[in-house]
C-alpha positions, 0 to 999 in steps of 0.5 A: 937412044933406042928410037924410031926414026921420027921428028921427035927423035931428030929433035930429042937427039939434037937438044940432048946432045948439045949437052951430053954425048950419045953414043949411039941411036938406035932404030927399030922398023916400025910396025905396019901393014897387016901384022901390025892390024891382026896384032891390034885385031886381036886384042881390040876387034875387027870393028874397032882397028877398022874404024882406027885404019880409016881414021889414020887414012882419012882424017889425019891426012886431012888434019896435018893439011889444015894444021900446016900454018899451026905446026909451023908456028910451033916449030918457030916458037920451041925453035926444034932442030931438025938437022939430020942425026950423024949417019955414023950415030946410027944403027938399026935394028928390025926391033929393039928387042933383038938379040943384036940390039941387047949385045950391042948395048952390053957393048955400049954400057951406057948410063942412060938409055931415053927411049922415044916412040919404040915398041914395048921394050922387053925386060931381056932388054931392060935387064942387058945394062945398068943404064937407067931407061927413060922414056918421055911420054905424050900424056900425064901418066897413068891417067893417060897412058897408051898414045894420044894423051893430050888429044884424049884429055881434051876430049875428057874437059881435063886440061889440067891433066893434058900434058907430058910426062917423062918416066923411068920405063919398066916393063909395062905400058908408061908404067914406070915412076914419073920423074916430071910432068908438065902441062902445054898451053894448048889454045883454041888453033890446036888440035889432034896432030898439033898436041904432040908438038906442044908435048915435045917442047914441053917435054924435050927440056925435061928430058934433059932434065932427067938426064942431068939428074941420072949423071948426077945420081939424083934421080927422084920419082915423084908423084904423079898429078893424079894416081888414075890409070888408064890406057887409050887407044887410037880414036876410030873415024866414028869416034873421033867425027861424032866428038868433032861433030857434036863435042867440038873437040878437034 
């Protein structure tokens, strides 16, 4: 696995391998502070990153307080397993694009690597094994592409394509052929923060899916529910109150 050290990771980890053998997870350091916000800066503006910053300070905090009795219910009912990876099991790295990251999976030799949550993985690394790289994706691609695909469908009225999506990965952003897809069964309880534990329980099985298919060498790229591409962003804190406010989408 090449990861970052989050709860969806614990739980991929945890259903995957009461199936199969991971050899290693591997972590990276996550990027954050003021590299991560010049990056963003860059690319999207002073105003726009400003306005996601707040809104990552503000109001998630104040979601994930009001979602906690919603979460926990989510937890019960896709019965996640969030005992601890193995200390043993992992390696880290300050990213996954290092130089020590590509020996060690030339070292390894898998015959597949699922990729959960990283940073763009560099073709230097896709290119350092024969394993097959999937990732699953938190949003139907390539409509929604880029994070938070479930939140911005529901924005978007498109329920039909609020869902998740498990890809082979290439070197673009969630551009890689789709393997499944699925949509969650999202209710009136959810929200911003409680979507992508929806996209895990759904999503988690269809991974192991594609894992099964991969040792199998059976894998098949099929067509995606809808052939619009686009990539979203984090919401700013105006977005996302004018949209609570005045569209009622949470």
């Amino acid at each position: 696995m090449l990861c970052s050290d989050c709860f969806s990771t614990v739980t991929l980890y945890n259903y995957i391998s009461s199936y199969h053998t991971i050899g290693k997870v591997i972590t990276e350091e996550p990027m954050r502070g003021m590299a991560l916000a010049k990056r963003r800066m860059k690319k999207l503006g002073f105003f726009r990153v400003t306005g996601q910053i707040m809104f990552s300070m503000i109001i998630v905090p104040a979601i994930r307080i009001f979602s906690k009795k919603r979460i926990a219910q989510l937890k019960d009912q896709y019965k996640f397993d969030e005992n601890s990876i193995p200390a043993a099991k992992k390696v880290h790295f300050p990213s996954v694009n290092d130089e020590d990251c590509i020996k060690l999976l030339k070292e390894l030799d898998p015959d597949v690597v699922i990729v959960n949550g990283t940073r763009i993985i560099s073709k230097k690394v896709l290119d350092s094994t024969k394993a097959v790289f999937i990732n699953m994706h938190t949003g139907i691609t390539p409509k929604y592409r880029g994070v938070h695909g479930g939140y911005w469908a529901m924005v978007n009225n498109d329920t039909a394509n609020c869902g998740v999506t498990v890809h082979l990965v290439d070197k673009g952003i969630d551009t890689g052929g789709v393997l499944y897809q699925a949509t969650i069964p999202a209710t009136g309880d959810d929200n911003y923060v409680t979507y992508p534990y929806l996209q895990f329980g759904e999503g988690i099985p269809l991974m192991h899916k594609a894992v099964e298919d991969i040792l199998q060498d059976r894998v098949t790229v099929v067509q995606s529910r809808i052939a619009e591409s686009a990539l979203w962003y984090h919401p700013t804190i105006w977005q996302y109150l004018y949209l609570r406010i005045f569209k009622g989408k949470k």
